[in-house]
N, C-alpha and C positions, 0 to 999 in steps of 0.2 A: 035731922040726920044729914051726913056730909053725902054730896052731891055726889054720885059714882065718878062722873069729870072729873071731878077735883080729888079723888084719891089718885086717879089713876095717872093723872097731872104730875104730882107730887110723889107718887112712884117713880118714874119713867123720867123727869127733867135729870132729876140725880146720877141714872143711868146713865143719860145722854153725854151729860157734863165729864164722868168720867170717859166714856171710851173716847171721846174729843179730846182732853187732856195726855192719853194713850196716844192718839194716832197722833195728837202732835209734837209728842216726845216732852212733855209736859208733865208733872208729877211721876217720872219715872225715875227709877236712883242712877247716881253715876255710872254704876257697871253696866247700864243697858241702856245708857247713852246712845246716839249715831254718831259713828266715829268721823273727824272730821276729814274732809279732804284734803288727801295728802300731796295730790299730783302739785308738779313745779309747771307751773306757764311761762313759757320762755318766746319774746318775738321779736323778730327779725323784719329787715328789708332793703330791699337792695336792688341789683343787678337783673336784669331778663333773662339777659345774655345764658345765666347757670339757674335760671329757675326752674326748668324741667328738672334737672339731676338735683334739684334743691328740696323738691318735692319730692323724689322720688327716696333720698336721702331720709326724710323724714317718715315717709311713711314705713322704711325699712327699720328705722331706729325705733321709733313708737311699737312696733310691733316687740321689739325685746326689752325694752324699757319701756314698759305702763306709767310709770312715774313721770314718762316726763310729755309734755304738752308742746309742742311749736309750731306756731303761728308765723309764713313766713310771706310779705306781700312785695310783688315784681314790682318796684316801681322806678324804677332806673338806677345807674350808679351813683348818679349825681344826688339823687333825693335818698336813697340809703344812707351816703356821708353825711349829708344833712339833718337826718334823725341823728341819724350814733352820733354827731358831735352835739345835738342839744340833750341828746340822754334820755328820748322818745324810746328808744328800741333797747333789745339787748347784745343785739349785734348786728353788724350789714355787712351783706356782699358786693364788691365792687370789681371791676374789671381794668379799673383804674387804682391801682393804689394810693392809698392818702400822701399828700405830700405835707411838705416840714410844716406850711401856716396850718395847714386842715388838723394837725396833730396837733400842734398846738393852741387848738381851740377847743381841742376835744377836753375838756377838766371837770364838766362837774360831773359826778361830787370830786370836789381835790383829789388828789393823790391816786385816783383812780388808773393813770396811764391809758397805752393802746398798743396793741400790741397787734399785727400785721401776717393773717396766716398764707400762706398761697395753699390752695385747696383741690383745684384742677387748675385745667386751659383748653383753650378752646380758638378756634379757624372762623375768623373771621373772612364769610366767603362773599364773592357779585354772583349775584343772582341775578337772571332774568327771565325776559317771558317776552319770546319775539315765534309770533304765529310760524308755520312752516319753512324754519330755517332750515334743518333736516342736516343737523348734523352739530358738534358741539364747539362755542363759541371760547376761542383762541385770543388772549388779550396781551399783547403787548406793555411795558411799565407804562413811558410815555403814555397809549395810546388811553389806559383805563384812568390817566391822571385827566388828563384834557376829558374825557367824558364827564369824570365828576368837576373840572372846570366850568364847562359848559362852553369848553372851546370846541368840540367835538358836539355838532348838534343834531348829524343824522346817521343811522344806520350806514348808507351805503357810503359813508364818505371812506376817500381813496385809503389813507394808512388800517380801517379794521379790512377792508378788503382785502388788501394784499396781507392781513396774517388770517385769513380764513380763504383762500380760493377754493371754489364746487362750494360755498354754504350762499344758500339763498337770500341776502341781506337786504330789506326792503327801503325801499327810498321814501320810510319815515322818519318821523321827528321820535331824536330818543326824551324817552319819559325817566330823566332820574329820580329816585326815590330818599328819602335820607330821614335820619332822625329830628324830631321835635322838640323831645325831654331834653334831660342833661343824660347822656350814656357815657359806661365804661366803654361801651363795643363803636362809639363814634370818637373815644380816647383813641384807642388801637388803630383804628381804619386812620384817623389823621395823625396819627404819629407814624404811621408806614407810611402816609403817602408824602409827609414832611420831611423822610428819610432819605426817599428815591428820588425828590423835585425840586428844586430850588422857588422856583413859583407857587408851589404850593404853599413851604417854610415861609416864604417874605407875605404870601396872600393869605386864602383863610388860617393857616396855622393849625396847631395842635390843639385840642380841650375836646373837653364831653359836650360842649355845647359850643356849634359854630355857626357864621351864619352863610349859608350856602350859598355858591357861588350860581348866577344863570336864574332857572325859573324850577327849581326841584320843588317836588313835593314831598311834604314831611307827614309823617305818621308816629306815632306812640309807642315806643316799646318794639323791639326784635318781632314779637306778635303782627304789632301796627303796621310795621314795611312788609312783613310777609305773607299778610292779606293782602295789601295793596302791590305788592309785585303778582299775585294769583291772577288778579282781577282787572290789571292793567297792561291792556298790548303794547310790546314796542319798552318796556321799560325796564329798569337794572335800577340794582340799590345793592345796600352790603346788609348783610344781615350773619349773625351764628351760626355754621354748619347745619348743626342738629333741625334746628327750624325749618332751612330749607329743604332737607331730606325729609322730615316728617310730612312735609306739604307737599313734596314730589316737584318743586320748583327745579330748573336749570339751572348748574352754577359754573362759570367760565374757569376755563384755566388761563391763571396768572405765571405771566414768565417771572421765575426769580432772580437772587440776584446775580448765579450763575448764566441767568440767561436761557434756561430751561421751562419749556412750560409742565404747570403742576397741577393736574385739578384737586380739588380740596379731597380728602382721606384723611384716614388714620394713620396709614405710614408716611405720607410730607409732612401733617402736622409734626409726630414725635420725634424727626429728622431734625423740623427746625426744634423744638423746645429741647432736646435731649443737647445738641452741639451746641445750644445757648447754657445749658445748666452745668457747665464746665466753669463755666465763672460764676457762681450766686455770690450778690453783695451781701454784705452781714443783716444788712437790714432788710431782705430776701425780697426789694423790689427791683423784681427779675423783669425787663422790659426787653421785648424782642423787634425791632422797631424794622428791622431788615435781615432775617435771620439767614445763615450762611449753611451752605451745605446744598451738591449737587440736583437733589430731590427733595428740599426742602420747600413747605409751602411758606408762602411770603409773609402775609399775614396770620400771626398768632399770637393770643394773650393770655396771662396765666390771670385767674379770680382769685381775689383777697377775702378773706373774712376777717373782719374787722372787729375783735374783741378788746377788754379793756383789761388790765392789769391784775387787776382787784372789783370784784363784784360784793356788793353788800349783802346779798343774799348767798351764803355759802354750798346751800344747796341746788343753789341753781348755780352757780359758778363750775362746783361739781359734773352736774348734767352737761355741761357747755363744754367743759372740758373732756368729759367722757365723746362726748357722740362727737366733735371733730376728729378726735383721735382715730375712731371708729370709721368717719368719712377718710380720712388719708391713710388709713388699710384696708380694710374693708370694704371699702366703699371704692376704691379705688377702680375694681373691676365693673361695679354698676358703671361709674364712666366712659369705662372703655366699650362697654356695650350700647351707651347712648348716643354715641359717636363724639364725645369728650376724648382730652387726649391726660393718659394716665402720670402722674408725674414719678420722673425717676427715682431711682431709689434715693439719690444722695440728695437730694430738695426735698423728698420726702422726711428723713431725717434730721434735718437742720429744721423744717417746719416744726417737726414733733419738741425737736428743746426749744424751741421758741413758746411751742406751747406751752409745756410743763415748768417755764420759767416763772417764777413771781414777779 
């Protein structure tokens, strides 16, 4: 007679085989299939400088479009260009716009193109953090050139004195701060300071990557200077508006080029960007290097998102094109709330057929 085990073996394995078959979507017929995932993964990288409003961007867009997926990593402007042009990412944000060789590098796949969006801008401010000065630091063109020279090497020396009397100036050694990577936001800062200095153009020069003049220290990323200006007495760096508001740092008012001092805001910003977007070039690399106007702040840069002509994937080209569109209407007032400055209507417009262009 068969062993009770072995009936009950030979019942029960059968069983088993099936509901395993079941949970694994195994022997089940096509209409009760699991349907496959539909979301589009789309990523990006770029800029610091716009990566709070880059995130905030996305998680505004994700929330109405479930479809789409973005993945976007800060890692400066210079390593963004670097991805998009070897065809790593599917778009980058820069604060520097691509110039003629970086475009055309950008090719594979062929025929692909680039195509160049301005998206916001943003105030590139000095920041600093000098113990009980007690009261708000006044800077001079010359005087903030020579500091980041490293011709200016203490607080109390006589030219910041005389544009600040009654502020308590310590007769320490200033601590400059500067970027490390390759940045859009150290593009800006030394193409305004190559605008306003003669020594500056013939000395370190304009790029995302320089090699600073004196004994500065560098840090990582818009993040990297605005910890390290937190946690460092006595010291100034430039860094993103938004950053140093979030962190409650001090940031100097810079005389323009009226000769007016300005501290960074919402209205000097769109003073300067609004009286510069009176001329946008065709190729809408809007560069404000010394922008003009009474109360206008001195430093400011518009951020590019840097797309490609033709994407192979149609459905994600779709999403791409959807959700910037979205970012320069829509999105335009999360901007202005983050302390970004909003772009006019008529740059706004010419971005849009730029975009919708093939």
């Amino acid at each position: 007679m068969m062993d009770i085990t072995d009936k009950l073996l030979k019942s029960v394995i059968p069983l088993l085989c099936a509901a395993l078959l079941v949970a694994c979507g195994k022997g089940s017929t096509e209409d009760n299939a699991e349907p496959v995932d539909s979301q589009v993964r789309i990523y990006g990288a770029g800029s610091t400088f716009v990566s709070p409003l880059m995130w905030r961007w996305i998680e505004q867009y994700e929330d109405q479009n479930t479809q789409a997926v973005f993945d976007y990593q800060a890692v400066g402007s210079g390593e963004g260009i670097d991805r998009f042009i070897a065809g790593g990412i599917d778009f980058g944000a820069s604060d520097s716009a691509m110039n003629d060789a970086e475009i055309a590098r950008a090719k594979p796949p062929a025929g692909r193109g680039v195509k160049l969006i301005p998206i916001t801008a943003g105030e590139v401010v000095v920041a600093y953090n000098i113990p009980g000065l007690n009261g708000t630091l006044k800077l001079p063109r010359d005087v903030y050139v020579d500091i980041f020279l490293g011709r200016i090497t203490h607080w109390d020396d006589d030219r910041i004195v005389s544009a600040n009397p009654g502020l308590n100036l310590p007769s320490k050694r200033v601590q400059v701060v500067a970027r490390r990577d390759s940045s859009g936001t150290t593009y800006a800062f030394t193409n305004h300071l190559s605008a306003i200095s003669d020594a500056w153009r013939t000395g370190p020069g304009t790029g995302k990557l320089i090699d600073w003049p004196g004994s500065a220290m560098v840090a990582l990323g818009n993040e990297g200077v605005s910890q390290r200006l937190k946690i460092t007495d006595n010291s100034i760096g430039y860094i993103e508006y938004g950053f140093a508001r979030r962190l409650g740092l001090s940031m100097a008012m810079l005389q323009n080029r009226a000769g007016n001092y300005v501290a960074p805001g919402p209205e000097g910003g769109k003073q300067a960007l609004y009286s510069a977007a009176e001329n946008i070039p065709a190729d809408l690399r809007l560069f404000l290097p010394d922008p003009a106007g009474s109360r206008a702040y001195p430093v400011v840069s518009l951020v590019w998102l840097l797309l490609h002509r033709n994407y192979l994937d149609r459905a994600e080209e779709q999403i791409l094109k959807d959700a910037v569109e979205w970012s320069l209407t829509d999105g335009q007032a999360i901007a202005d709330e983050m302390g970004y400055i909003p772009l006019p209507s008529n740059l706004v417009d010419r971005a849009l057929v730029e975009l919708r262009n093939d």
